[in-house]
ROLUM-374276 format. One record per residue (C-alpha): residue number from 0; x, y, z. Coordinates in Angstrom, 1 decimal, always signed. Example, Ala and Ser with C-alpha at 12.3 -4.5 7.8 and 13.67 -1.06 7.14 Angstrom:
<sites>
{site 0, {+12.3, -4.5, +7.8}}
{site 1, {+13.7, -1.1, +7.1}}
</sites>
This chain:
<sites>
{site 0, {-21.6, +13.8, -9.5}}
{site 1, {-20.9, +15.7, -6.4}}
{site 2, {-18.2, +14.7, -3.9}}
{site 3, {-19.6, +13.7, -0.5}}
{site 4, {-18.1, +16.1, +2.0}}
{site 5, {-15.9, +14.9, +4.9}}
{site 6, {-17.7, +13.1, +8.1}}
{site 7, {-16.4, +15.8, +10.0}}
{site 8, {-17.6, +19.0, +8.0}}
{site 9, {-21.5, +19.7, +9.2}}
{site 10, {-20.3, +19.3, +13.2}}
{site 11, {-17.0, +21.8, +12.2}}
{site 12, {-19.3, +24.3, +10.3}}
{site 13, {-21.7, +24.4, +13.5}}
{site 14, {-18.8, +25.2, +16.1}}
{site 15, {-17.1, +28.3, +13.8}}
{site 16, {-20.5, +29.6, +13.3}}
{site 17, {-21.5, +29.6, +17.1}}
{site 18, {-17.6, +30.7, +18.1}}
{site 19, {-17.1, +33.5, +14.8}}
{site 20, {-19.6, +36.0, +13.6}}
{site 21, {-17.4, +36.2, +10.8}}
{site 22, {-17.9, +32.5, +10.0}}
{site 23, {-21.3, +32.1, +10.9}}
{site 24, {-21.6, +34.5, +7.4}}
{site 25, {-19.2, +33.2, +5.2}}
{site 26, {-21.0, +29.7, +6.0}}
{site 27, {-23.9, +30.9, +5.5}}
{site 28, {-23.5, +33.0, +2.3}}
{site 29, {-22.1, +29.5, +0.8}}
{site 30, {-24.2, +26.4, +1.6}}
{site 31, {-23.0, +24.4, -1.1}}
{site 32, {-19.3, +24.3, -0.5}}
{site 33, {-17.5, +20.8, -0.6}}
{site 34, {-14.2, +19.8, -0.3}}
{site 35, {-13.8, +17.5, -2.9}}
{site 36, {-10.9, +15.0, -3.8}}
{site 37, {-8.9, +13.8, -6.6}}
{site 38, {-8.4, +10.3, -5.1}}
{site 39, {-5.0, +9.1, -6.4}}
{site 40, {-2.3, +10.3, -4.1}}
{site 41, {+0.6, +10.2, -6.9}}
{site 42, {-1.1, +11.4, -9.9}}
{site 43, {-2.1, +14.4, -7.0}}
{site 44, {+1.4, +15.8, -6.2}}
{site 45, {+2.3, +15.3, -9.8}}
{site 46, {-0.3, +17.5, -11.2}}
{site 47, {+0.9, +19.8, -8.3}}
{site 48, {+4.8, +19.7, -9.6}}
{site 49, {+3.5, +20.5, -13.3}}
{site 50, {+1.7, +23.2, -12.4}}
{site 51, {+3.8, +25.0, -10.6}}
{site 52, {+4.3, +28.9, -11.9}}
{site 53, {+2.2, +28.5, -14.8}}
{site 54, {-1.2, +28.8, -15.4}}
{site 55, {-3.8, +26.7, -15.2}}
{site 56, {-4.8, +26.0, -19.0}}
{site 57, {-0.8, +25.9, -19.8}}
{site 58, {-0.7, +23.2, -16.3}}
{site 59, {-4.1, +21.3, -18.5}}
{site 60, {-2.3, +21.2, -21.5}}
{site 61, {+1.4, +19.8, -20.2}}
{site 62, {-0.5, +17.3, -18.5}}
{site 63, {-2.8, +16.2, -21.0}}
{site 64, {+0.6, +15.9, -23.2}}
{site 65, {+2.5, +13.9, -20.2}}
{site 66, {-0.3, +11.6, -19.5}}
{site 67, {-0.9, +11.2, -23.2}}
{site 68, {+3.1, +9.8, -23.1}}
{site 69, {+3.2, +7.9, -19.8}}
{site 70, {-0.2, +6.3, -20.8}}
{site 71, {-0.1, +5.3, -17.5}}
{site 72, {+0.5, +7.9, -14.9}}
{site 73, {+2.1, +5.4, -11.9}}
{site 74, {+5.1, +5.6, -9.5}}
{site 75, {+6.4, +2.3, -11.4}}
{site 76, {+5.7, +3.7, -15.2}}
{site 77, {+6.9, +7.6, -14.5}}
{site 78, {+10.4, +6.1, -12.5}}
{site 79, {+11.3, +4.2, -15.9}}
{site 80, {+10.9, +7.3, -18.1}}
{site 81, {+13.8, +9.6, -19.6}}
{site 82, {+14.4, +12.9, -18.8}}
{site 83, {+14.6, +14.1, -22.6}}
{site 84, {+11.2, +12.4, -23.5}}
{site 85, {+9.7, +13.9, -20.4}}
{site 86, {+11.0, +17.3, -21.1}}
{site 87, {+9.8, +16.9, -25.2}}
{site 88, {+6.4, +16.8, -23.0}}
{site 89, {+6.7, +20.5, -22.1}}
{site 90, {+8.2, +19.9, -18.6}}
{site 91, {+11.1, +21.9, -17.3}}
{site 92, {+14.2, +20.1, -17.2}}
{site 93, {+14.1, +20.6, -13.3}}
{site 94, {+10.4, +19.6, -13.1}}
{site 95, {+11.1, +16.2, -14.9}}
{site 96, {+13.4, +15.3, -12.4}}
{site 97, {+11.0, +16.3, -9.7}}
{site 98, {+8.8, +14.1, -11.2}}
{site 99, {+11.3, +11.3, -11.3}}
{site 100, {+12.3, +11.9, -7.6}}
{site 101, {+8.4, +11.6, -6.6}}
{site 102, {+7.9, +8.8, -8.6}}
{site 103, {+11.3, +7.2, -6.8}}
{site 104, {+10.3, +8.2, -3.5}}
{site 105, {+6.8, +6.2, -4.1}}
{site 106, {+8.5, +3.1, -5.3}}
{site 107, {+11.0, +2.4, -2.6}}
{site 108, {+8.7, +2.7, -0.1}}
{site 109, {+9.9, +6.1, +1.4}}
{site 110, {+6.5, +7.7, +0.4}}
{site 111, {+3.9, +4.7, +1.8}}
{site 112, {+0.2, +6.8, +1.9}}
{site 113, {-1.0, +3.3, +3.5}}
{site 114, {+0.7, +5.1, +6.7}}
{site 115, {-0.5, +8.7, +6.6}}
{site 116, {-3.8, +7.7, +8.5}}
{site 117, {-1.8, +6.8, +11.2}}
{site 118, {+0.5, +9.8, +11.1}}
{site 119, {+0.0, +13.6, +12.5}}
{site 120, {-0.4, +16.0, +9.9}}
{site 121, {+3.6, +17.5, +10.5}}
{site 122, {+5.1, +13.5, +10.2}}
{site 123, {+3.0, +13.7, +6.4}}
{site 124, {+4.3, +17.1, +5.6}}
{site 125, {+7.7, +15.8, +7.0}}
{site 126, {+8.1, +12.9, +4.6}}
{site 127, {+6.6, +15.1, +1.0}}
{site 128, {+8.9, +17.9, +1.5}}
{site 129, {+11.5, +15.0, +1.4}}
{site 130, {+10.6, +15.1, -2.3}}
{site 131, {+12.2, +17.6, -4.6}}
{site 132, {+10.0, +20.2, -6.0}}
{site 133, {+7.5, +19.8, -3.0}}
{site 134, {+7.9, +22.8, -0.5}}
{site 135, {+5.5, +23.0, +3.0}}
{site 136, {+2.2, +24.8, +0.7}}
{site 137, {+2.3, +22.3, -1.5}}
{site 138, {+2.6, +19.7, +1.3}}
{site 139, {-0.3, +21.6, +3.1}}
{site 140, {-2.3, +21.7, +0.0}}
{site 141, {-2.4, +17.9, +0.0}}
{site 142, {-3.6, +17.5, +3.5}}
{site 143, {-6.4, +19.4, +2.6}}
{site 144, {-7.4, +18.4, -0.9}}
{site 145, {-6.5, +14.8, -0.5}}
{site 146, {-6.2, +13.0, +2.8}}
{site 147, {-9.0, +16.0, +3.7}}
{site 148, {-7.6, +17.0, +7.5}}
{site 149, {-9.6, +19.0, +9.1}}
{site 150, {-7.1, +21.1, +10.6}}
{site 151, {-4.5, +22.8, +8.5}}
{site 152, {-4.0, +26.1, +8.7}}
{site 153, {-2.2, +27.1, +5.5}}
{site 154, {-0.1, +30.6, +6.5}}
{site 155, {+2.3, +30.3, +3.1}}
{site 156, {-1.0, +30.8, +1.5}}
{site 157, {-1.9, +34.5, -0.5}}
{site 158, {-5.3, +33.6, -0.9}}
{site 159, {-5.6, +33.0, +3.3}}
{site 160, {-3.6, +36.3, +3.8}}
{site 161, {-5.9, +38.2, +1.8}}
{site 162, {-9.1, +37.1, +3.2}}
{site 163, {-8.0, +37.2, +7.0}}
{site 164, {-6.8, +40.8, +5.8}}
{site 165, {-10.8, +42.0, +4.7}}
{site 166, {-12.4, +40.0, +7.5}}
{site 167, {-10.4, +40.5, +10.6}}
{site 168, {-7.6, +43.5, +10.1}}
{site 169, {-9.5, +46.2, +8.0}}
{site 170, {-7.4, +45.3, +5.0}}
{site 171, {-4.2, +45.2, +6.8}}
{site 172, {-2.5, +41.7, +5.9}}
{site 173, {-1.0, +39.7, +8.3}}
{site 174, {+2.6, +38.8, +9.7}}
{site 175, {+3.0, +35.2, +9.1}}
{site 176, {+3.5, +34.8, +13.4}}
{site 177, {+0.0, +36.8, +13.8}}
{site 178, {-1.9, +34.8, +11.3}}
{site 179, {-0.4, +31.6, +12.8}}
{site 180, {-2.3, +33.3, +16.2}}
{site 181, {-5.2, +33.8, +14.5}}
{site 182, {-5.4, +30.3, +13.2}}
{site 183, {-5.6, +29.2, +17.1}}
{site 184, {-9.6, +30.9, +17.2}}
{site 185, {-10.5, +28.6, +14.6}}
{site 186, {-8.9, +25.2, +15.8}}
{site 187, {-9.7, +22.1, +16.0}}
{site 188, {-11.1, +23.0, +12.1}}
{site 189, {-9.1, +25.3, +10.6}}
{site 190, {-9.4, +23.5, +7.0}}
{site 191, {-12.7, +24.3, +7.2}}
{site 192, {-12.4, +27.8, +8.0}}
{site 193, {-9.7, +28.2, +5.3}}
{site 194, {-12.3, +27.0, +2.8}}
{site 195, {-14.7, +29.7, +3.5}}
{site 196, {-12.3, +32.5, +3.8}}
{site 197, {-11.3, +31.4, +0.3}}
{site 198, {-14.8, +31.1, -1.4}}
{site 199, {-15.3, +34.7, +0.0}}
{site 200, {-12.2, +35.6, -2.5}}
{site 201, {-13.5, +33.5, -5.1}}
{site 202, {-16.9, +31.7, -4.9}}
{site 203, {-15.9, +29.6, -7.1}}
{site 204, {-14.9, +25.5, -5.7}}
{site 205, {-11.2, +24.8, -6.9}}
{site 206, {-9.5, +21.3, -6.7}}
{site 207, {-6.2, +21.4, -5.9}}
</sites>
């Protein structure tokens, strides 16, 4: 079934398209783009720790493997687990106790997501970086695949650097302060236009 996109995403598409030739085609060239969502917040930033600097399938397969062992993939269950079973999983050693430290972070309250839809996007990055293993892209990856903010503008990102390269600067790829600049055209949505530059890379939807 496909995911309903965000209330926001028809009025966001209709402003970049009347503000950006540029946008006004990507938009158009891919009318059946949605930002989907994975739903559970936890079982989210874990699948992002496992699949950190490995491939996709070899991401599939740990998972299936570490799910397959948890049974239950929950703050409460992953705190209790050892290191050593996790690792006989396939994890790294220092991805384990990434996991452990998210789990921990969940459980005591640190990590509450019944806040975040009070918060501004920085207070939510703010308190996931807190966790090990969880840098800014990754934190900026969830605002966008998960809570579904309308406004992040992800400069850490190859895929974004590449596509505001062919579109805007003839191939020439961007300092992190002039793509930051560039980002300013396209707010109050720059999720939006992020999503478009990166279907004209690869048409294909991905869910982070």
């Amino acid at each position: 079934m496909k995911p309903l996109p965000p209330a926001y995403w028809q009025t966001a598409c209709a402003e970049l398209a009347a503000a950006d030739p540029v946008m006004a085609a990507l938009i158009a060239r891919y009318p059946d783009c949605v930002l989907g969502n994975r739903g559970d917040p936890f079982q989210t930033l874990a699948r992002a720790i496992v699949g950190q600097q490995i491939s996709v399938k070899a991401a599939d397969s740990v998972w299936g493997r570490f799910a397959g062992y948890a049974q239950t993939v929950s703050p409460e269950r992953i705190a209790t687990l050892e290191l050593a079973a996790l690792a006989a999983c396939g994890l790294s050693r220092r991805k384990a106790e990434y996991l452990v430290d998210l789990a921990g972070h969940f459980t005591d309250g640190r990590i509450e997501p019944a806040r975040w839809k009070e918060m501004e996007d920085e207070a939510v990055i703010a308190e996931l970086v807190d966790v090990r293993g969880i840098g800014r892209w990754t934190a900026e990856m969830f605002l966008i695949f998960s809570l579904r903010r309308p406004d992040v503008w992800p400069v850490d990102d190859i895929g974004l650097q590449k596509a505001v390269a062919l579109h805007y600067l003839g191939g020439e790829r961007p300092t992190p302060k002039s793509l930051r600049q560039h980002g300013e055209r396209h707010a109050p949505w720059r999720t939006v236009a992020t999503w478009y530059l990166w279907r004209s890379l690869d048409p294909a939807v991905v869910q982070y």
